[in-house]
VEXSEPA-259578 format. One record per residue (C-alpha): residue number from 1; residue in one letter; y, x, z. Coordinates in Angstrom, 2 decimals. Each point is the difference from the previous one (the first is absolute). Example, Ala and Ser with C-alpha at 12.3 -4.5 7.8 and 13.67 -1.06 7.14 Angstrom:
2
[1 a [-4.50 12.30 7.80]] [2 s [3.44 1.37 -0.66]] 
This chain:
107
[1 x [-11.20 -10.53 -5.54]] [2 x [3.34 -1.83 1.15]] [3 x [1.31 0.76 -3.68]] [4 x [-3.38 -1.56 -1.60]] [5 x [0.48 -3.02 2.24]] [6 x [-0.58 -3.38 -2.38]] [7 x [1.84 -2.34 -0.49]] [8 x [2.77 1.91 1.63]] [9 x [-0.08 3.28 1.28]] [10 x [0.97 1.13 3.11]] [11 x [3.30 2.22 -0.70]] [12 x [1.11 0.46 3.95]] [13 x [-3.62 0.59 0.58]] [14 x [-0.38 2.68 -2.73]] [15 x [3.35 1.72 0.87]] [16 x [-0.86 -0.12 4.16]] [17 x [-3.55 1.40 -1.01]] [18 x [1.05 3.07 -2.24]] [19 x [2.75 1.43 2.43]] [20 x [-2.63 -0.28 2.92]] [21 x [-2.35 2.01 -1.89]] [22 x [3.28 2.44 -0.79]] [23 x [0.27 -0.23 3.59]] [24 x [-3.55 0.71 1.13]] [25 x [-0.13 2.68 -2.43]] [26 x [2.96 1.50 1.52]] [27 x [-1.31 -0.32 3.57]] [28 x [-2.91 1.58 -1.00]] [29 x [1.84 3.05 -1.37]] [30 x [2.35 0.51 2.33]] [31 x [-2.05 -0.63 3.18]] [32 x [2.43 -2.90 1.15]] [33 x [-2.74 -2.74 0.75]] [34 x [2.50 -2.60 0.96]] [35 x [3.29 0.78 -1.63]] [36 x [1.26 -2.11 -2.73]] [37 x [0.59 1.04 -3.10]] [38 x [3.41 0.21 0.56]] [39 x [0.05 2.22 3.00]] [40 x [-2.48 1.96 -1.53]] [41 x [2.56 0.56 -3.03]] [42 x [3.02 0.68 2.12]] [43 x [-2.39 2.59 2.13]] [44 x [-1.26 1.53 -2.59]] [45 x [2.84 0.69 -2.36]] [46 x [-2.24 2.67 -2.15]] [47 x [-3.41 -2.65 -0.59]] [48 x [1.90 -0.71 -3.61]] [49 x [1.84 2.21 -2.22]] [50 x [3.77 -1.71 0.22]] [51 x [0.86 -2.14 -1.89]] [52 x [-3.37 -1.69 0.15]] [53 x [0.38 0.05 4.08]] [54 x [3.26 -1.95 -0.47]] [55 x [-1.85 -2.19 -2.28]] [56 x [-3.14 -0.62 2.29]] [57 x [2.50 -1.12 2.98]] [58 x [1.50 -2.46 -2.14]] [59 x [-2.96 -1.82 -1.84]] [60 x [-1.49 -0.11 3.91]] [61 x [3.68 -1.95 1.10]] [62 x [-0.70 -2.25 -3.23]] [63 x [-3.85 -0.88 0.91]] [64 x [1.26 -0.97 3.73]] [65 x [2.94 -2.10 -1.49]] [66 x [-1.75 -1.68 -2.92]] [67 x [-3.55 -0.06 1.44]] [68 x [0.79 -0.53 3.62]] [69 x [3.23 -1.51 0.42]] [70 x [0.33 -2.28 -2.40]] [71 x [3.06 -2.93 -1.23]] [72 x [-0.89 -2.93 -0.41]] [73 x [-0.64 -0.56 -4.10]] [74 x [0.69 3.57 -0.16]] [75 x [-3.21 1.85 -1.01]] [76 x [-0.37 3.54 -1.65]] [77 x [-1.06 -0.31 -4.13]] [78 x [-3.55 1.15 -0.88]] [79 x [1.93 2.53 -2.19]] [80 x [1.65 1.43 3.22]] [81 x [-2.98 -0.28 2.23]] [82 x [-2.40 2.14 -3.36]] [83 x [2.64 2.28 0.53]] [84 x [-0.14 0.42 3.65]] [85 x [-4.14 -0.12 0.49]] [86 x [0.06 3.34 -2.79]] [87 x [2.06 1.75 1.85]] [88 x [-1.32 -0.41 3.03]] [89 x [-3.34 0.52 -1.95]] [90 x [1.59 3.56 -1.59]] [91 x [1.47 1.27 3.08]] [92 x [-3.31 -0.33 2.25]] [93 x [-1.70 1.48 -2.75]] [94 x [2.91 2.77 0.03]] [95 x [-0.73 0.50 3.40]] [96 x [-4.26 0.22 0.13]] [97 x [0.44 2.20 -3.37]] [98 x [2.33 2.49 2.58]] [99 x [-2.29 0.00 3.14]] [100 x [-3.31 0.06 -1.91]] [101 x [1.40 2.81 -2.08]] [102 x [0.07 2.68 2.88]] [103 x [3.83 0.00 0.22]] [104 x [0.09 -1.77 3.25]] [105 x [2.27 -3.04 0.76]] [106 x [3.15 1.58 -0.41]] [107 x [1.08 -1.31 2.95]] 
């Protein structure tokens, strides 16, 4: 919905939205109810198949820096923050595909 926002859409919104979902998603997996995503990543090293782990940790320290922590007049693109929200979007559904298959968490 951030993304769909008119006349201007809410990029630090969208971004801060899709990596709590990852992050919720995560939780819900791995059974940590109030870890963040990145202690969740750093605990559980085997969640994602590496490179993609590697990858996960750093779109999470983008979101915090460019949806958080912001410049001033320094904002992320709406090219960058697409990127980010379907990734985040891919991953959780990585990660529900791998529980609700049988496999268990991985974890």
């Amino acid at each position: 919905m951030d993304l769909s926002k008119r006349p201007e859409a809410d990029l630090t919104g969208a971004l801060q939205h899709a990596l709590a979902a990852l992050e919720c998603v995560a939780r819900d997996v791995t059974g940590d109810a109030k870890a963040t995503l990145g202690a969740i990543l750093g605990k559980h090293k085997t969640l994602l198949p590496p490179p993609m782990n590697e990858a996960a940790e750093k779109l999470w320290g983008y979101a915090s820096e460019q949806g958080r922590h912001l410049r001033e007049g320094r904002g992320p693109s709406s090219e960058e923050v697409g990127l980010a929200v379907h990734t985040a979007a891919a991953l959780a559904t990585y990660l529900c595909n791998k529980v609700g298959r049988g496999s268990g968490s991985g974890v």
